[in-house]
C-alpha positions as CSV (number, residue, x, y, z in Angstrom):
1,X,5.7,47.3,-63.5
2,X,9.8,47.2,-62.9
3,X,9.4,50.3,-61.2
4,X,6.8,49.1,-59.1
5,X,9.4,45.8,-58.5
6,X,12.1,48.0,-58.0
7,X,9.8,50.1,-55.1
8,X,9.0,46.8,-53.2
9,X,12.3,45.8,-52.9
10,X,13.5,48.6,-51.5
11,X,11.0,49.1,-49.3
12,X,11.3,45.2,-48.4
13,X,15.6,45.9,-47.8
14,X,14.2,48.9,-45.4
15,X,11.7,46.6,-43.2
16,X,14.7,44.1,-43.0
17,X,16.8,47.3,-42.1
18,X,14.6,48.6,-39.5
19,X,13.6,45.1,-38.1
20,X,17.1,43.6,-37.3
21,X,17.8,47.6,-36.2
22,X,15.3,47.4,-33.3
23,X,16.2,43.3,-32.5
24,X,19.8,44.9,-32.0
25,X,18.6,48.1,-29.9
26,X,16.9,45.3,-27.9
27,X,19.5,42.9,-27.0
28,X,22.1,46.0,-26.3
29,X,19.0,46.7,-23.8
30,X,19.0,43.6,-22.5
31,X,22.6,43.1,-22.1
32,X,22.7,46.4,-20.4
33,X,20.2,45.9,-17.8
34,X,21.7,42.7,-17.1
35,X,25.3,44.3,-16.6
36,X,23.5,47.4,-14.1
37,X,21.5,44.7,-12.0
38,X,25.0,42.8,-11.5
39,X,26.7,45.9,-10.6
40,X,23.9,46.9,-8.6
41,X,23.7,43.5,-6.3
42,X,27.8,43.4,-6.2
43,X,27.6,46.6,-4.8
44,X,25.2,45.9,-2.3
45,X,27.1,42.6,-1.0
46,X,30.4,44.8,-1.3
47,X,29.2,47.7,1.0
48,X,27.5,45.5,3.8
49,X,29.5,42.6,4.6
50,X,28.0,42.4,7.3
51,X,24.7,41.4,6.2
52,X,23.9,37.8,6.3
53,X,23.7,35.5,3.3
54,X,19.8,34.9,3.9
55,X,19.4,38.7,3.5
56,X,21.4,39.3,0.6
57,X,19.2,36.3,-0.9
58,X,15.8,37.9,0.2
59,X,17.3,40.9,-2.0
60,X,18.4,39.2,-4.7
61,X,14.4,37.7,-4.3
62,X,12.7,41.0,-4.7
63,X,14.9,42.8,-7.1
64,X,14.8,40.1,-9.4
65,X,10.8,40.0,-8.8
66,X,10.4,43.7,-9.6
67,X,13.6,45.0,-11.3
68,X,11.9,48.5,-11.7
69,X,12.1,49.0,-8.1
70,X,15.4,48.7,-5.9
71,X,14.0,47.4,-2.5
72,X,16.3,47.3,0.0
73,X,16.0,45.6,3.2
């Protein structure tokens, strides 16, 4: 019976262990795609000045909408 005590709570440290593992992969994720899309659309206002605000906002509108595809107007 201790051993079988002993066996849950390691097994219950590893869960915790593997749990707050991937929430931490995740938010590094996270805070990495939210550092390339702000590179991303600072390079874009950067190398076309001479684009109006209204289409810089239209592409801040569809990357935002789908982040998986860079569409460029």
């Amino acid at each position: 019976m201790i051993f079988l005590k002993h066996y849950f709570s390691f097994l219950l440290k590893d869960v915790y262990i593997l749990f707050f593992g991937f929430l931490s992969l995740l938010l590094l994720w996270q805070l990495l795609l939210f550092i390339d899309l702000n590179f991303l659309e600072f390079n874009w206002i950067r190398c076309n000045p001479s684009k109006s605000s209204y289409t810089i906002n239209l592409y801040k509108m569809q990357f935002l909408d789908s982040p998986h595809k860079l569409i460029l107007q």
